[in-house]
RODO-2510 file (C-alpha; in nm, 4 decimals, decimal comma):
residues 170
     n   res          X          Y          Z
     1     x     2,6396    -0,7966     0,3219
     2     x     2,3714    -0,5111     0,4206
     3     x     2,2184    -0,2854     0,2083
     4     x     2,1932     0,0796     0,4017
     5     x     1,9783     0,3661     0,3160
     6     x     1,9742     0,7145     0,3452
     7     x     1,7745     0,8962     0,5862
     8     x     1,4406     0,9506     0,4639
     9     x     1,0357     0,9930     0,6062
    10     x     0,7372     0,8848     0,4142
    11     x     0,5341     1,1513     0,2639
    12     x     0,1775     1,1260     0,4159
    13     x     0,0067     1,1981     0,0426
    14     x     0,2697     0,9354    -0,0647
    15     x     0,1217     0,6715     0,2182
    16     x    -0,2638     0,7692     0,1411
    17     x    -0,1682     0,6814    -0,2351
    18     x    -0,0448     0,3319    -0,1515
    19     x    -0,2786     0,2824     0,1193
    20     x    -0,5624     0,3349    -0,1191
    21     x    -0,3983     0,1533    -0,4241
    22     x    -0,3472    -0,1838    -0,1951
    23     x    -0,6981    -0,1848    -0,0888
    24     x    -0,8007    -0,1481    -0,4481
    25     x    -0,5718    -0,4380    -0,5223
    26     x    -0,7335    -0,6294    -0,2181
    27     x    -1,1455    -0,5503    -0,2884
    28     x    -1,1421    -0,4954    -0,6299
    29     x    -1,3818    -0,7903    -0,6682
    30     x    -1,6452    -0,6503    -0,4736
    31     x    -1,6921    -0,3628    -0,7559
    32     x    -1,9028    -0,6271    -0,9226
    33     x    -2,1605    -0,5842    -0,5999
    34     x    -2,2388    -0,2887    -0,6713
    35     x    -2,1894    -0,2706    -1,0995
    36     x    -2,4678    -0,6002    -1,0493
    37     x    -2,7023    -0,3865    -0,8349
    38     x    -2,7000    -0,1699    -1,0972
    39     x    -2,7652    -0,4245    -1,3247
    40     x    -3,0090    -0,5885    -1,1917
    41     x    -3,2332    -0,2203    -1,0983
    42     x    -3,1519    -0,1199    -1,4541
    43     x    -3,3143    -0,4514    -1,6303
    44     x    -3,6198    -0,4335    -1,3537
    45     x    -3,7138    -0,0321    -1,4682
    46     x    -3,6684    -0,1219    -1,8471
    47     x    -3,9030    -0,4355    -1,8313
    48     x    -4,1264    -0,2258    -1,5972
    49     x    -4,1452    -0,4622    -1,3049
    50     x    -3,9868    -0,2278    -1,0509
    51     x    -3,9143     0,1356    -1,1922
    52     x    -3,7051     0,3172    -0,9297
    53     x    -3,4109     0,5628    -0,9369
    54     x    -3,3721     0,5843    -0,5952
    55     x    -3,1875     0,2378    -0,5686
    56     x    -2,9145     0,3846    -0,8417
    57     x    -2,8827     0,6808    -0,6255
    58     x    -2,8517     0,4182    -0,2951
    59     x    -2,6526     0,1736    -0,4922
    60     x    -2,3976     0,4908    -0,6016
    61     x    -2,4086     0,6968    -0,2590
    62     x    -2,3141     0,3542    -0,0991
    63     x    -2,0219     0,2638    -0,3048
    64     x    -1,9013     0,6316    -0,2720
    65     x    -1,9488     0,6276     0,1304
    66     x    -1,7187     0,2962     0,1145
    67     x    -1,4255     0,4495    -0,0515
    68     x    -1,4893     0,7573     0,1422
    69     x    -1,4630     0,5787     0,4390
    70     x    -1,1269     0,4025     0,3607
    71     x    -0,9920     0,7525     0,2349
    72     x    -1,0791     0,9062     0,5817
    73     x    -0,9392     0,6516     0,7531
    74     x    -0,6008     0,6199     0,6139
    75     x    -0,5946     1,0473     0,5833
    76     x    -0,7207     1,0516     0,9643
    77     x    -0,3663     0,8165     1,0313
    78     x    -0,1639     1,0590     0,8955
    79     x    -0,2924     1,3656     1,1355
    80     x    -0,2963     1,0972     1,4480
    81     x    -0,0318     1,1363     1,7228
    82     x    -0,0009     0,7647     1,8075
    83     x     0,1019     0,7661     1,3960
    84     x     0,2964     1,0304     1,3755
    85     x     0,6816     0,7843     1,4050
    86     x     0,5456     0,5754     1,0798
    87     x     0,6230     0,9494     0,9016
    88     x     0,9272     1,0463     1,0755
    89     x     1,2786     0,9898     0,9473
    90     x     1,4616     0,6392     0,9494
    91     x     1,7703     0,5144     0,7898
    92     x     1,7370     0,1039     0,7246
    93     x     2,0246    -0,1785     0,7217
    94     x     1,8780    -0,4488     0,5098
    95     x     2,0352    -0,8015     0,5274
    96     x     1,8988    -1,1480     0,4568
    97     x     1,8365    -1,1916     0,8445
    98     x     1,6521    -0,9050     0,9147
    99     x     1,5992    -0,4874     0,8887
   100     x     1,7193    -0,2763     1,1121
   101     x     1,5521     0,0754     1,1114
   102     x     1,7121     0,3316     1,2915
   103     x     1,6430     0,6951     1,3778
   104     x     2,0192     0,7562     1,4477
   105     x     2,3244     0,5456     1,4636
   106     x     2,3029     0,3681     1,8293
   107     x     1,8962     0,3760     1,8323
   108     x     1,6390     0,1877     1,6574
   109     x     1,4679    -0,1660     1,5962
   110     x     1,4778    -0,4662     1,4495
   111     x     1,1827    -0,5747     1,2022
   112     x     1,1969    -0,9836     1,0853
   113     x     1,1461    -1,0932     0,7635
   114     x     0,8483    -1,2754     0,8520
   115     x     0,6344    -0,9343     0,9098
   116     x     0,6664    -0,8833     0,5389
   117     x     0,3914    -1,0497     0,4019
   118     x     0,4251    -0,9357     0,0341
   119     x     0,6743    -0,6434    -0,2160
   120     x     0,6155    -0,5278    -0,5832
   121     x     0,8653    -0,2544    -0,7332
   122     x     0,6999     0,0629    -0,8891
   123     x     0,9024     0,2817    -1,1633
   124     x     1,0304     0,4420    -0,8987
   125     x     0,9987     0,2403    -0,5821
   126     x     0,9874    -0,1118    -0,3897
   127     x     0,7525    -0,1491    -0,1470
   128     x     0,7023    -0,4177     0,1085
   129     x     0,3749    -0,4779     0,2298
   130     x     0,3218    -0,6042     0,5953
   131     x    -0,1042    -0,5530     0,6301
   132     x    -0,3659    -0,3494     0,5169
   133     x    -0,2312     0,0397     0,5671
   134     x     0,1045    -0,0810     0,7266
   135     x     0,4057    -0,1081     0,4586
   136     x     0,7666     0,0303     0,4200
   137     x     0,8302     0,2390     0,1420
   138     x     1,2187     0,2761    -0,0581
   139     x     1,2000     0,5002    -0,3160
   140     x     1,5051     0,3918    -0,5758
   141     x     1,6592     0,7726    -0,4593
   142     x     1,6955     0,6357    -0,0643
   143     x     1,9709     0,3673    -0,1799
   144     x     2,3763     0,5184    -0,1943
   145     x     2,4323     0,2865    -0,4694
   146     x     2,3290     0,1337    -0,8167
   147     x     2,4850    -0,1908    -0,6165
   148     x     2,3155    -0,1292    -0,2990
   149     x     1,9554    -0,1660    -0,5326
   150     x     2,0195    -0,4491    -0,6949
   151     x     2,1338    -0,6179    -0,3546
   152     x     1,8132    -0,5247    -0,1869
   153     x     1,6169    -0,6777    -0,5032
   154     x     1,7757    -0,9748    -0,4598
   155     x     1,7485    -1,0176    -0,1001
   156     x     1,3635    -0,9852    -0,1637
   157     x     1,4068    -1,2327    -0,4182
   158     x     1,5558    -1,4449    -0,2320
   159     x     1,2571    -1,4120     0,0787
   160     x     1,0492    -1,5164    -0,2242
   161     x     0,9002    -1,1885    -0,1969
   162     x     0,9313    -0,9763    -0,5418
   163     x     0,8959    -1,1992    -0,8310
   164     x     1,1431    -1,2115    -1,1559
   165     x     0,8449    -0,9931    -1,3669
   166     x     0,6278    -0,8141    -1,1355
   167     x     0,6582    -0,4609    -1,1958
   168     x     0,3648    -0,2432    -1,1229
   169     x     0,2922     0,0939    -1,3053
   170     x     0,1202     0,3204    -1,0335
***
């Protein structure tokens, strides 16, 4: 049994959203880099062994110029030609062997289950995460059915890919 979708492009604010919020998921560790920088600067200028402000304004400009970067990129993807099909409109068959994603009925591609590396369901969305900036996006709207959703959640849970309670609020 396949689940099939409507017809329906990513937005490209939609895609910088997620793009940013899975790299946040991915490097939020490394915030402590810079929060222990600061830190360490602040507890050197207080005990007067190294009084500087221009290592919180390096310390800050860097961690700004990092995101910045990362937001560039992922904005620059959506204005790219060789990028423009990831925001074009595709209809999907879902089954438990594979997706199909078409751009009409007789043309498209196949995509295996094995490119999916991770999925987590928003309020108002799955999504299916294949590498940093690459994922497919089915907003709950997409599917014809109440039926059809529930059979795509449990073809994910059957890929062990969306677990019973993971819901995420973004």
């Amino acid at each position: 049994m396949a689940v099939k979708t409507k017809k329906f492009a990513l937005d490209k604010k939609k895609y910088v959203n997620i793009a940013m919020g899975q790299l946040w998921e991915q490097q939020k560790m490394w915030t402590l880099v810079p929060l222990g920088l600061l830190l360490v600067n602040a507890i050197l200028g207080i005990t007067g062994v190294y009084p500087n402000i221009w290592a919180y304004i390096v310390i800050i400009l860097g961690a700004l110029l990092y995101v910045g970067f990362w937001w560039v990129q992922f904005t620059g993807v959506t204005q790219l030609e060789q990028y423009k099909q990831l925001f074009d409109k595709y209809l999907y068959e879902i089954d438990s062997r594979q997706i199909l994603v078409k751009t009409n009925p007789k043309e498209g591609g196949i995509m295996q289950w094995e490119q999916i590396k991770s999925a987590y369901r928003t309020k108002d969305a799955y999504i299916l995460m294949m590498a940093r900036g690459q994922f497919l996006h089915f907003p709950h709207s997409v599917f014809n059915s109440e039926h059809d959703l529930r059979l795509f959640e449990r073809i994910l849970k059957q890929k062990n890919l969306l677990p019973d309670v993971k819901e995420v609020t973004k």
